[in-house]
N, C-alpha and C positions, 0 to 999 in steps of 0.2 A: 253362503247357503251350503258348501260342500263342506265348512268344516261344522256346521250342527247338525250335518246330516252324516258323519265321521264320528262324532264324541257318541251319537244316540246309536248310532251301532257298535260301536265300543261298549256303550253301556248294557246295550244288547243282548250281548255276547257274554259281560262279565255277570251279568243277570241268569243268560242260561245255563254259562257255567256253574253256577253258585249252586241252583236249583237243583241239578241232573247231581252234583255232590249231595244234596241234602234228602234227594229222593234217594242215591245208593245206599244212602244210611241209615235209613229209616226204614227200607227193603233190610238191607241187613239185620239192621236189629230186632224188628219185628216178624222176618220171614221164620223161624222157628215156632215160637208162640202162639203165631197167627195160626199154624197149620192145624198146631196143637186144639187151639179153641173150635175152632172149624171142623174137626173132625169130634167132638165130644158135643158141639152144635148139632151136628148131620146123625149123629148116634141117636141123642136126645125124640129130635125129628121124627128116626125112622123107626125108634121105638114104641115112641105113644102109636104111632098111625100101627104097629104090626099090634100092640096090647088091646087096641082096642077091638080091632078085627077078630082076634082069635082067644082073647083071656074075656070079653065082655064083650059079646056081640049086638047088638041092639035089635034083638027080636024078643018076643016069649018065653022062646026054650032059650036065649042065653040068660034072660034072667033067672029063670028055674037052674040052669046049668052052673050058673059062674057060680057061686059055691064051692062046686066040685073042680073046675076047669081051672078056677085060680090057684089050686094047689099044685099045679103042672108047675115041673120045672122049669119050663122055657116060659110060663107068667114068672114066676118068681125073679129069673134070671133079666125080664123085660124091666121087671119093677125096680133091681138094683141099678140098671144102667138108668133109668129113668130118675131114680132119686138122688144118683152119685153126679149124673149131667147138672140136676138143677143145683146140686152145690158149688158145683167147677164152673157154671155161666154165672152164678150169683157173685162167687171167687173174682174172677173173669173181670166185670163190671167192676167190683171194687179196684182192682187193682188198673183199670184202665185209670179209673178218675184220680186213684193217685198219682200213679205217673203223669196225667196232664195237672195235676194239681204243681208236681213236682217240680215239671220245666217249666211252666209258666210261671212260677215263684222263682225259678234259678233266672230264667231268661231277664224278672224284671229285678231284679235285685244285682245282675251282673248289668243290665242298661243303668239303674241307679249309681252303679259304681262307679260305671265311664264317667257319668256327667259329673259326677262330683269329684274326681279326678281330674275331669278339662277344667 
């Protein structure tokens, strides 16, 4: 009983080891990127919600107003960060699916190769 209760924490152990290596790598590689999309997400966010409060307000006088109020620089300035966000999270999404496109096609193509090597 002590020695399957010895190999399963061995095994354990070589599991968590494995793990905590693959989470540092993945923090790694992604910790740049990630910040990247995340702050061009929070942009996008904080934009529409300020455009729409103050470039297009949803009363009477903004719809009489916006017209006039959308030639403000600070709408204009709202509307580039808002359209240049939705091409960098569009960006964003493709390039995620390729990169999981990518290792999952390396991952099985390098398992294929073990077996057919054993």
């Amino acid at each position: 009983m002590n020695y399957i209760r010895e190999i399963m924490d061995e095994m354990l152990t070589i599991i968590s080891e494995r793990l905590q290596q693959i989470f540092k790598t993945v923090l790694s590689v992604l910790y740049k990127p990630f910040g990247f999309y995340m702050v061009w997400i929070l942009l996008h966010y904080l934009s529409v919600h300020i455009y729409t409060k103050m470039c297009v307000p949803l009363t009477i006088w903004g719809l009489i107003s916006s017209p006039f109020i959308v030639m403000n620089p600070i709408c204009g300035g709202l509307e580039w960060i808002i359209h240049n966000s939705l091409i960098i999270i569009s960006s964003m999404w493709v390039a995620l699916g390729t990169w999981i496109t990518t290792n999952v096609l390396f991952t099985t193509y390098n398992a294929m190769r073990d077996n057919l090597s054993n």
